[in-house]
N, C-alpha and C positions, 0 to 999 in steps of 0.2 A: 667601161672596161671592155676589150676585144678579147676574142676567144678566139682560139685558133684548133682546125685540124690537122693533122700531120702525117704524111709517110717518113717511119724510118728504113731503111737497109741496114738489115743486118751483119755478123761478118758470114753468118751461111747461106748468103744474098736471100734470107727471106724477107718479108715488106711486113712493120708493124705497121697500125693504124692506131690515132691516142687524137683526146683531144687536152690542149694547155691554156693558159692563160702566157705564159713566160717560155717561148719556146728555147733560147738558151738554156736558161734553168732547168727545163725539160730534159733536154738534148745531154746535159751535165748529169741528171740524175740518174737516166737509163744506163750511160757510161760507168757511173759512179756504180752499177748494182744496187742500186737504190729505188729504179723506177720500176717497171713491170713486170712480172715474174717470167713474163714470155721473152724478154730482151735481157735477164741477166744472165742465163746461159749461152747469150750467142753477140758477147758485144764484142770491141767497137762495135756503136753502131751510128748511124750518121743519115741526118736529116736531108731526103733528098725530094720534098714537095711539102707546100702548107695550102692551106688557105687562111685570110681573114675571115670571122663571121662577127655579125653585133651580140648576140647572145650565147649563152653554155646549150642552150636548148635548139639554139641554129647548128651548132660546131655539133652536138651530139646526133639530130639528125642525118647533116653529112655524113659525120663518121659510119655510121649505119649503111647508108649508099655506100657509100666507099668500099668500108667490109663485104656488101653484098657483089659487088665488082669480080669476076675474074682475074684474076694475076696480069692478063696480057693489058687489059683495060685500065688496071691501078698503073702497069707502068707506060700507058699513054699519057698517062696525068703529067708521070714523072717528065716524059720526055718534053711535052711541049710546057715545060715549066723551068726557069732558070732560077734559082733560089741564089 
């Protein structure tokens, strides 16, 4: 099974960080008000960078780097990434 990291955008263009196995599923529950308590006040919100990783313990250390990241450096990620 692959695990994945994720940037969302928010609609008050802030960046969540999450890690999923199902990133549709994901992407559907945050929308839905169902995922994160950080993205159900501020949805739509829409998947704009992943990674694949082989384990939940790979996806959870990236996420970590990633949240440790400044705002300008998470949206580098975004930019040279085409989802």
């Amino acid at each position: 099974m692959s695990h994945f990291v994720y940037l969302a955008r928010c609609s008050d263009d802030s960046l969540y960080c999450g890690t999923c196995v199902d990133l549709k599923a994901r992407e559907q529950k945050h929308n839905d008000g169902t995922g994160a308590k950080y993205t159900r006040g501020r949805r739509p919100i829409a998947f704009v960078y992943h990674e694949k990783l082989k384990t939940l313990s790979a996806a959870r250390s990236r996420e970590a780097a990633i949240k440790s990241m400044s705002r300008e450096e998470k949206l580098e990620l975004v930019r040279g990434c085409s989802i």
